[in-house]
C-alpha positions in Angstrom: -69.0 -169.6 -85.8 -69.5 -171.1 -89.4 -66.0 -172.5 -91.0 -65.0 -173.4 -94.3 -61.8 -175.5 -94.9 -61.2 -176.1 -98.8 -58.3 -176.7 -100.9 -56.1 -173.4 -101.6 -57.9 -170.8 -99.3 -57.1 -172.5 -95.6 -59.8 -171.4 -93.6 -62.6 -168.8 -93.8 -64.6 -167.7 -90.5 -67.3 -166.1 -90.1 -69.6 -165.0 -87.2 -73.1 -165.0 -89.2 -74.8 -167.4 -91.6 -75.5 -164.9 -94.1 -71.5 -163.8 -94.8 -70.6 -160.8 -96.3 -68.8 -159.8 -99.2 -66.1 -157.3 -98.9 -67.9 -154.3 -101.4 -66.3 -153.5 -104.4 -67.3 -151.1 -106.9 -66.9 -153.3 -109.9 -68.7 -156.4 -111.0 -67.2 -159.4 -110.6 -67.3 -161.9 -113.9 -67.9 -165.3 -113.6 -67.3 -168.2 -116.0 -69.1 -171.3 -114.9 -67.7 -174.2 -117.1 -70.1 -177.8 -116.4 -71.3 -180.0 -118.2 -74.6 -180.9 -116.2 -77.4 -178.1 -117.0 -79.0 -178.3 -113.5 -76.0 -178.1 -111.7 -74.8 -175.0 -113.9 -78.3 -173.1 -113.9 -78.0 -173.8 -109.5 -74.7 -172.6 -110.2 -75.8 -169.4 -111.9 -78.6 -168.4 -109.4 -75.8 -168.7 -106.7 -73.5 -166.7 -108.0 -76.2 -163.9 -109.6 -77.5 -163.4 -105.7 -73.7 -162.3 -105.2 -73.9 -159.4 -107.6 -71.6 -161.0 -109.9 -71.8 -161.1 -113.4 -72.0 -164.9 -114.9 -71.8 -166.7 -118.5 -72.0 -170.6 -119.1 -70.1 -172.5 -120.8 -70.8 -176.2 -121.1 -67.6 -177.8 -121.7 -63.8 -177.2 -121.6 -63.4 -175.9 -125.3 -66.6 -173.5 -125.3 -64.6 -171.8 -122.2 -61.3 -171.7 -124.1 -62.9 -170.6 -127.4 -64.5 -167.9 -125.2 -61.1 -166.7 -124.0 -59.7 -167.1 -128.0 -62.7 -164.5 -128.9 -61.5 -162.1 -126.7 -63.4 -162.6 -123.5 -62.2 -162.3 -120.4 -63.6 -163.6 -116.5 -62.3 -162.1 -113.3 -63.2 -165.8 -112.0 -63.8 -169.3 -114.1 -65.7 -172.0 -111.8 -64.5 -175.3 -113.8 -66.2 -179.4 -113.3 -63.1 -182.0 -113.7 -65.6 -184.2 -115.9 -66.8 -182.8 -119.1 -67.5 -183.9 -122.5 -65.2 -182.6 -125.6 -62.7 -181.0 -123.2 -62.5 -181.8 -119.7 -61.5 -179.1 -116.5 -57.8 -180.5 -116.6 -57.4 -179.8 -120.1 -59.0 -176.6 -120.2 -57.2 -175.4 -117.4 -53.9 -175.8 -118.9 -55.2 -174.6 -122.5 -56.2 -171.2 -120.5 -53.1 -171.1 -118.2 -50.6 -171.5 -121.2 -52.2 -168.7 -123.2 -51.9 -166.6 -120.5 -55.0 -166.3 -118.1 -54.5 -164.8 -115.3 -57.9 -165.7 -113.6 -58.4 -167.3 -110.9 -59.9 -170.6 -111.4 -61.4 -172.7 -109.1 -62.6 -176.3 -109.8 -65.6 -177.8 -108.6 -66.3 -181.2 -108.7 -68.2 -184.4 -107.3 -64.9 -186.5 -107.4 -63.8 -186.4 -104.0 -60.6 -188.9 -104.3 -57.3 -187.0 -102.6 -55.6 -188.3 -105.9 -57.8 -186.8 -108.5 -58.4 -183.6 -106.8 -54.3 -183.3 -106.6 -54.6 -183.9 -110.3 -56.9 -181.3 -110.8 -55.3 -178.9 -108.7 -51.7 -179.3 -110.3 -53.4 -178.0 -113.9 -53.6 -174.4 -112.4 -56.3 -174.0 -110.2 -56.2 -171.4 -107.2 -59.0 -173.7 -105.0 -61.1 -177.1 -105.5 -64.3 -177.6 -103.8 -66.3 -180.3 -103.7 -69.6 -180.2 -105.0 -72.1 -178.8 -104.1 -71.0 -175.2 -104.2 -73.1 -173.5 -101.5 -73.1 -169.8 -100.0 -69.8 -170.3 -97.2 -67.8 -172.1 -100.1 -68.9 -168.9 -102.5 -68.2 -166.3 -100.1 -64.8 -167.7 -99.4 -64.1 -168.0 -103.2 -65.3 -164.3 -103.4 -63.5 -162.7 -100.5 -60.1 -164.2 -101.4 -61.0 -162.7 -105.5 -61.2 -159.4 -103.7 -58.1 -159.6 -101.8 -55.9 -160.9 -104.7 
């Protein structure tokens, strides 16, 4: 048995390594907000072996401009630390004009304090990072169910 404990979700079990996703018929958007360019290409291969559908933004205000233009992201996968506009900030720019997303922050800050911090701005989850495939599939099954 493989399972996952994070912040919002409880716990997710599964009885295989390679989880399943519950099938939908639509794609799945993804907004991947970070700063680092490694951590947000890993990011992106993760999430594209999903089947979802991903952009990149690399700070807080290039995700809120994106929303401003019109865009919209069944799911927004934030970092707490980044340049120009950090996670917190972008979070409650995006909450208080309305985005309904979920949003789920992912970050290498792993103080119960900060992570409270970052959790009070809006989010529906935090991991730690790195994101990996239990922590994905979790994020994905609880998208579905919602």
């Amino acid at each position: 048995m493989v399972s996952v404990e994070k912040m919002g979700f409880g716990n997710v079990t599964s009885t295989s390594k390679t989880m399943k996703i519950i099938d939908t018929k639509k794609k799945i958007s993804v907004l991947i907000v970070e700063d680092d360019l490694l951590i947000r290409k890993i990011h992106k291969v993760m999430m594209t072996k999903f089947g979802t559908e991903v952009q990149l933004a690399a700070n807080g205000k290039e995700a809120v401009d994106l929303f401003l233009s019109g865009a919209s992201f069944d799911l927004i996968l934030t970092d707490l630390e980044m340049p120009i506009m950090d996670g917190i900030e972008a979070i409650k720019q995006l909450r208080s004009m309305g985005v309904t997303s979920m949003i789920v922050g992912v970050t290498s800050r792993n103080q119960d304090s900060e992570i409270q911090a970052f959790m009070k701005s809006g989010l529906n989850a935090c991991y730690v990072k790195p994101l990996n495939a239990e922590k994905v599939t979790a994020v994905l099954n609880e998208l579905k169910n919602i």
